[in-house]
N, C-alpha and C positions, 0 to 999 in steps of 0.2 A: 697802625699805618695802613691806608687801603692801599689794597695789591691789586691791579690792574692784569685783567686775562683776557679780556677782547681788543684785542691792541690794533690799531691802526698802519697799514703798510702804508698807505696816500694819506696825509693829514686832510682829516675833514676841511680846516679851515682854508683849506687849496680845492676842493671838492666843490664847496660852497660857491664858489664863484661859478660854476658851469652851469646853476640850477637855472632851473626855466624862471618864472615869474610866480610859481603856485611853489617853488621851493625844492621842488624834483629834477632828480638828474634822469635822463632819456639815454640808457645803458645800450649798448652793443656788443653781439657777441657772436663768433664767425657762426653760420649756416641756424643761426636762430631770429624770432622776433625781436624788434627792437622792443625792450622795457623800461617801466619807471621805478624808482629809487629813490631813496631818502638818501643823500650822503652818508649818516653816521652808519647805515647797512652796506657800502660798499668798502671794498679793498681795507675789510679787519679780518683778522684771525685770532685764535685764540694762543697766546704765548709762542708770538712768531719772533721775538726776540729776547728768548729766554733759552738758556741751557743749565749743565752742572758740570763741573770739573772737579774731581778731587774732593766731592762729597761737599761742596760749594755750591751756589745756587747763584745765577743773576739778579733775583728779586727785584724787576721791573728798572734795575741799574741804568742799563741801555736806552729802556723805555722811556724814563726818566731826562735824560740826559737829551735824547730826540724832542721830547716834548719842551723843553727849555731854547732848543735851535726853532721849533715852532714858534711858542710865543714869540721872540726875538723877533724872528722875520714876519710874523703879522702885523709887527707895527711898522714893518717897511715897503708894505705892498702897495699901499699906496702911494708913495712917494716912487716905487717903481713903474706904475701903470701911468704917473703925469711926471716924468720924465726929469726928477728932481735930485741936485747930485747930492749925492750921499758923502761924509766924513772917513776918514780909513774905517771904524770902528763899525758904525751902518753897512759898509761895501761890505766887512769882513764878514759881520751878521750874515749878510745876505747871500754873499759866494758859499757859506758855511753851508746854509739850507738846502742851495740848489744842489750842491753837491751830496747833501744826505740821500735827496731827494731820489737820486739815480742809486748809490747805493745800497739802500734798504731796501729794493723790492723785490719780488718773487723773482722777479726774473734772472736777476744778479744772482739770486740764490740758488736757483734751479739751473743757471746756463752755467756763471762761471764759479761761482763757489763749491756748484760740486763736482766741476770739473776739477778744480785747484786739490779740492778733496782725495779726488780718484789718481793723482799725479802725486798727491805728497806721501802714500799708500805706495805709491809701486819707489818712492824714493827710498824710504825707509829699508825697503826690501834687501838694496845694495851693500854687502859685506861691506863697503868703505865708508856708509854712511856717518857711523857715529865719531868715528876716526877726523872724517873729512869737518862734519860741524865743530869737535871739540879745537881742531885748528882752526878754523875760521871764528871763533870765540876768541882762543887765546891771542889772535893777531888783534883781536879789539880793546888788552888787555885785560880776559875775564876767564881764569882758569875752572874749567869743570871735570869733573872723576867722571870718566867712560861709563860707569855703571849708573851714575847719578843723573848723565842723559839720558842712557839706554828705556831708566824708568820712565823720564819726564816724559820723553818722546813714546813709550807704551802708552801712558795715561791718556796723551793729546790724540793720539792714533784711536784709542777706545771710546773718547771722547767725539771724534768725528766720526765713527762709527756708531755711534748709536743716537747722534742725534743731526737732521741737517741744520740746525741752525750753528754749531757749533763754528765752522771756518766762516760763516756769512757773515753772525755777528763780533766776534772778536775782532775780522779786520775790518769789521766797519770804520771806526775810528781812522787809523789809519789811509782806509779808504778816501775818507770825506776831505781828509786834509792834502792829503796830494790834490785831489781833484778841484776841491774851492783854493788852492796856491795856484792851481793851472788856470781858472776861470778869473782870479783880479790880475791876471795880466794882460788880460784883454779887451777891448775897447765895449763899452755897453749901450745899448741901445733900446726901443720900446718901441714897436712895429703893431702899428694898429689895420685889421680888416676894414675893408671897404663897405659901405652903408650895403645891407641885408645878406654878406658873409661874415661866417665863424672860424676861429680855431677852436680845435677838437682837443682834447686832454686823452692820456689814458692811465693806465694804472704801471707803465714806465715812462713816466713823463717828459722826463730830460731825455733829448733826443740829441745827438750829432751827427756832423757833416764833413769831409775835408774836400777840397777844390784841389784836383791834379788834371793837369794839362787843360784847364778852363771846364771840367767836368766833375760833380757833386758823387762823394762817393758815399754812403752812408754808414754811421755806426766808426768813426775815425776811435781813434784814441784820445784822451784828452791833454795828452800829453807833447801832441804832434803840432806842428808849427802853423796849421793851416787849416785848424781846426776851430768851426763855428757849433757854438750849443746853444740851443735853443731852448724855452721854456714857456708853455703858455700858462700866462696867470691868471686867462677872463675871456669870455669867446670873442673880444673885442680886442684884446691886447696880447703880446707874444714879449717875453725879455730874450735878449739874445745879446750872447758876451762872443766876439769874435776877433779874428785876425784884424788891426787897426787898419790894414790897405782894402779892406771888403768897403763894397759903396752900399749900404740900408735906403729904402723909403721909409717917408715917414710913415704913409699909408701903403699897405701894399698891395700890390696889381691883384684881381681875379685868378688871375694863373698860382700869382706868387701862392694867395692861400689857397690853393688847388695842391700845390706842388708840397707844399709844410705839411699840410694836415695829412697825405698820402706818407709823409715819411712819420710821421706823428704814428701814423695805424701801424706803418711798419716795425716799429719799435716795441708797439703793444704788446702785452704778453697772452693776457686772457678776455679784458675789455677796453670798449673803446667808449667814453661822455662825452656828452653835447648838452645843452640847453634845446637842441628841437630833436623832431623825427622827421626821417629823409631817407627816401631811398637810394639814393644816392650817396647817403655815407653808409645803410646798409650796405650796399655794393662793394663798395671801397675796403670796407672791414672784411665782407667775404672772400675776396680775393687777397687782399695785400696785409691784412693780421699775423704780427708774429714772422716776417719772409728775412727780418733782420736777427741775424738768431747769435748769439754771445759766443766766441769760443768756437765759432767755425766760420762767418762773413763779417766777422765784428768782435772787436775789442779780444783778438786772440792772443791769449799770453804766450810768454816765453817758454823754448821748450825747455829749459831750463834754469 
């Protein structure tokens, strides 16, 4: 069985869409030249969604698993970019993807999963802890021996200890599913640039928004009532699942994609794609890359 070790954080086949005309992506990255790329050389790493527990191995499980929400949703991009409705089973495809899309990158990893890490480290710590989960088991009808947590919860503790991907990728799943449940309950749409603008991609793609008091706050939750996400699939085309009272163009203003691709950069974690070079999305990445940051102006968990 081939075992996969240069794993893909952005699916190439989402990459592929931002290349110029020669096949190349024109990368950005803050206070450097703008460069060219081949899609299959960006946003991979090697066994970025792989761990061990318990003397247990992922063996590309997770890998696997992403790559199957991939193919799925590339046979629906097109009927996403010309504005064709989808079936429950297509939508579901589809919300499934976007929402991988946001939880598997770096940045999920680096902002909030190993904050989630550093907080379930100081839980443990608390003499009432294992007391406090063995009740909150049994009220779910599932008795466990104090000593029998004590271990599980060492293992898990050791296990996110010596690896980051360990909280990133187990709650992926998890993750996906709350977030693609939040995205088919909201109205969808397909927002195309205006003749000679782009939208910009980066390597956190799914970006969001909430509207309080008639004002865009960025990085909302996906869970909140008045929350728009947005997703570009082509520098031509933008998906966007939103609140059903928000008004879309079909085509959007100069400003509009002025104002997306700024929140687009903000989002980025380490690069930002285009199909051209521009000084002016140079500019745009050296100041505003990265200003939306996980777990301190965006998507901040509970303290407890």
């Amino acid at each position: 069985m081939k075992f996969t070790r240069k794993e893909h954080i952005i699916p190439r086949m989402l990459l592929e869409q931002f290349t110029a005309s020669d096949g190349m992506l024109c990368v950005y990255a803050k206070g450097k030249d703008p460069r060219r790329s081949k899609p299959e050389n960006e946003c991979v790493e090697r066994d970025f969604f792989e761990f061990e527990l318990r003397g247990k191995k992922t063996n590309n499980s997770y890998e696997k698993w992403l790559s199957r929400i991939e193919a799925n949703a590339a046979a629906m991009l097109e009927a996403i970019i010309h504005r064709k409705i989808l079936n429950n089973q297509e939508a579901q495809i589809w919300a499934t993807f976007v929402a991988s899309l946001f939880g598997r990158t770096r940045k999920v990893r680096t902002q909030i999963s190993e904050l989630m890490t550093q907080r379930f480290g100081k839980q443990v710590e608390h003499p009432d802890f294992i007391q406090d989960l063995q009740l909150s088991l049994l009220k779910q009808g599932e008795f466990h021996y104090a000593e029998d947590l004590k271990r599980a919860v060492t293992e898990i503790r050791a296990a996110m200890d010596a690896s980051p991907n360990f909280y990133h990728v187990s709650a992926l799943p998890n993750r996906v599913r709350f977030i693609s449940e939040s995205i088919l309950t909201r109205a969808w749409h397909t927002i195309e640039a205006p003749d000679d603008h782009y939208f910009l991609i980066s390597d956190c793609p799914v970006v969001t928004y909430e509207v309080r008091d008639g004002k865009p706050y960025p990085g909302a939750g996906f869970g909140k009532e008045n929350t728009a996400v947005l997703l570009p699939v082509s520098p031509k085309h933008l998906f966007v699942a939103s609140p059903h009272h928000f008004n879309w163009r079909t085509v959007a203003t100069i400003s509009g994609v002025t104002n997306i691709n700024r929140l687009i950069v903000q989002f980025a974690h380490r690069n930002v794609y285009a199909n051209i070079q521009s000084e002016e999305i140079r500019a745009l990445v050296d100041t505003e890359i990265d200003t939306v940051v996980f777990g301190k102006n965006a998507f901040i968990p509970p303290t407890s």
